[in-house]
N, C-alpha and C positions, 0 to 999 in steps of 0.2 A: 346178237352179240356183234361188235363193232370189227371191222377187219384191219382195225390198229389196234395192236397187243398193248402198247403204255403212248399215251399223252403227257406230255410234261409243259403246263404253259407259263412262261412268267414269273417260274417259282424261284421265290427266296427263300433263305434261310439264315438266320441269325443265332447267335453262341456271343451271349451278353452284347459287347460294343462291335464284335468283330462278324463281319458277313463272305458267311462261309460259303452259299450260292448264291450266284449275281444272274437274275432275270435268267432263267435257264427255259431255254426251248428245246423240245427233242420228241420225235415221233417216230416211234419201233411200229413196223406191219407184222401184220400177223404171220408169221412163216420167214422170219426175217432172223437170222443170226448177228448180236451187233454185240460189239466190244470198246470197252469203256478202257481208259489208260488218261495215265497220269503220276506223278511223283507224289510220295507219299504225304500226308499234308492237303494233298489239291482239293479234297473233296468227296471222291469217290464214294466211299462208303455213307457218309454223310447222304449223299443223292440216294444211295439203296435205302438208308433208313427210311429217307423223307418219299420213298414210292412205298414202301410196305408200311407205312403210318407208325413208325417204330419213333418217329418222334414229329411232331408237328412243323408246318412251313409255317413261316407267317407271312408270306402271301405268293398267288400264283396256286393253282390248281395241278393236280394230277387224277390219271383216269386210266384205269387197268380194264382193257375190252370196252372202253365205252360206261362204264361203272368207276365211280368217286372211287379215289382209296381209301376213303375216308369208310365206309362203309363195307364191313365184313365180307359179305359176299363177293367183293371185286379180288380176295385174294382165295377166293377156293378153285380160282382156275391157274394155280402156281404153286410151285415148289421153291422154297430158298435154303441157301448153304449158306451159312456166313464164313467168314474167312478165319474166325477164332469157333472151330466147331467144335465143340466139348460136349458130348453124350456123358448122361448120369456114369459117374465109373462104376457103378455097382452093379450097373445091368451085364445081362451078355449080350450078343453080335445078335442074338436072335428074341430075346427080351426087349432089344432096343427099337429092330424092327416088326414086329407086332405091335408093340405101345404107335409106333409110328403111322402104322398101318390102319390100326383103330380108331385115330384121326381124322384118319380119312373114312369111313366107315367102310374099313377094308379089311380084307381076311387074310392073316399070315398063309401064304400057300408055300412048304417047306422047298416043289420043284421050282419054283419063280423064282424066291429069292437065291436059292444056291446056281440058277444062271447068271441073276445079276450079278451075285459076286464071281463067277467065274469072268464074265464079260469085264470084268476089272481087276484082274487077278489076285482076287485077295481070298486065301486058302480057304476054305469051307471050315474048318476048324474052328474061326475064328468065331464064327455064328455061338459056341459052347465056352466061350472063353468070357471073360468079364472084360470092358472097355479099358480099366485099367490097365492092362498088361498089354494094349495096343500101342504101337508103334505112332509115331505123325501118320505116318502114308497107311497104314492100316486103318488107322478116324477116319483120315480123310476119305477114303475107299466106303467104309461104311456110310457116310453121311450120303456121299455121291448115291450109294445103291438106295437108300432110304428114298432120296428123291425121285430116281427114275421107277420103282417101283409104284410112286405115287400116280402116275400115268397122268401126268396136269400136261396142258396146252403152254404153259410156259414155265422158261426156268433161269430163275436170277440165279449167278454163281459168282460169290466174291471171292476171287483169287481160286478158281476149283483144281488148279494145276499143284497147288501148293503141296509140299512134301512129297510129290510121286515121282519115282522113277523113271529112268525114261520107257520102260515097259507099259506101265501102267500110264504115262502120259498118251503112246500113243493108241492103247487100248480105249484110253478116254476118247481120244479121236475118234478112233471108229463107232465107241458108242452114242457119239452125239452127230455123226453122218447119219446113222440110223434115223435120229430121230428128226435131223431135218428131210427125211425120205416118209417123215410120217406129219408132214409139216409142222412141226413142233416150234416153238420161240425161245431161242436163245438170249438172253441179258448179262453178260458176267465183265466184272474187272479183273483186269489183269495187268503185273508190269512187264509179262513178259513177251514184246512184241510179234515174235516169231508167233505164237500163240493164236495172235489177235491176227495176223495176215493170213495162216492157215487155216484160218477156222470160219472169218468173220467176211460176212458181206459189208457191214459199213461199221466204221469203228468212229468214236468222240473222243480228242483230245480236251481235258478239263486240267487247268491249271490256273492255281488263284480263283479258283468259284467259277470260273466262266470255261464256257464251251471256246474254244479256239479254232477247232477246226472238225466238222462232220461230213462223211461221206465215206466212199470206196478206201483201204488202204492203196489200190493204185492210185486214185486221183489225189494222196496223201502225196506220196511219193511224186508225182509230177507237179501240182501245185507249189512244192518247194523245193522243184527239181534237185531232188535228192533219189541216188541209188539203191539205196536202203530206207526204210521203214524208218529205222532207228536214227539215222541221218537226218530225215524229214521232223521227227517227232523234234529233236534237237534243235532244228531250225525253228520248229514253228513256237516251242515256247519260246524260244531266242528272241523269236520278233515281238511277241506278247506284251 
């Protein structure tokens, strides 16, 4: 297996006359935490679909571990959250993760999953509850557990901050410290910069389909000698 987590070479991507990625290059290592940003519009999500084959490029390659995405097996070494995550409302907290678990050809074990949700503080209760009657930050809370109990080598998260509190935001933290101690791959968008400097070793600014600027968030911030993150990011679409 390759020791780059995603390749992206060249890729495009078109929505009828309008080109929504423009020659996109980008190479994540394996064990490598990296954060995607950009305004809403830029592309972002569009880039997650066109790596999980949720919708096709027309041209340009991508390769998860060294494996086409094109090809099923390059995504059984990942987990993904989309950023509109809607579990069946009919299930419960613990119907949802069993079905989810069985995906993976994995066994609901009742002491795991009630760590995970405690490692995210979402009440144990919620496991006998049906999804409807769940809160934004309670979904959110489940889907996150659903993934990390998946135990994958990498994990796309679009917008995973979204709906939590700051409890739970910085509980999310420490659970994904954890996981870069177990060298895990991080992938997630996010607009919330603080986010992406706390968490991320290299982050991509994507505005108007193109990458603007890759690398460190310090060398973000010195590159456009700006004080702030958010100063820099400001600049660098500015210059765009």
């Amino acid at each position: 297996m390759s020791n780059t987590a995603i390749h992206l070479q060249q890729v495009i991507k078109n929505y009828d006359k309008k080109t929504v990625l423009k020659s996109i290059n980008l190479e994540i290592a394996q064990g490598e935490f990296f954060g995607l940003v950009g305004m809403n519009g830029a592309g972002k999500t569009t880039l997650l679909k066109c790596l999980l084959d949720f919708c096709a490029i027309d041209q340009g390659s991508i390769e998860i571990f060294g494996v086409s995405n094109r090809l099923t097996q390059a995504r059984e070494s990942l987990a993904f959250l989309p950023e509109r995550f809607m579990p069946p409302y009919y299930l419960t907290g613990k119907d949802f993760l069993t079905y989810m678990l069985r995906l993976q050809n994995m066994r609901y074990q009742a002491e795991t999953a009630e760590q995970a949700l405690h490692e995210l503080d979402l009440d144990l209760s919620a496991l006998s509850k049906p999804v409807r009657s769940y809160s934004k930050g309670m979904t959110q809370k489940l889907g996150l557990a659903a993934c990390f109990l998946a135990q994958k080598k990498l994990y796309v998260l679009d917008e995973p901050m979204s709906g939590l509190d700051p409890k739970a935001r910085a509980l999310l933290r420490a659970r994904l410290q954890a996981l870069r101690e177990q060298n895990g791959t991080l992938f997630f968008s996010s607009h919330a910069l603080a986010d992406v400097e706390g968490i991320c070793d290299r982050m991509a600014i994507l505005h108007e389909g193109q990458l603007r600027f890759v690398g460190s968030p310090q060398a973000c911030r010195q590159q456009y000698e700006a004080e702030t993150l958010e100063q820099a990011y400001m600049r660098c679409i500015a210059s765009a």
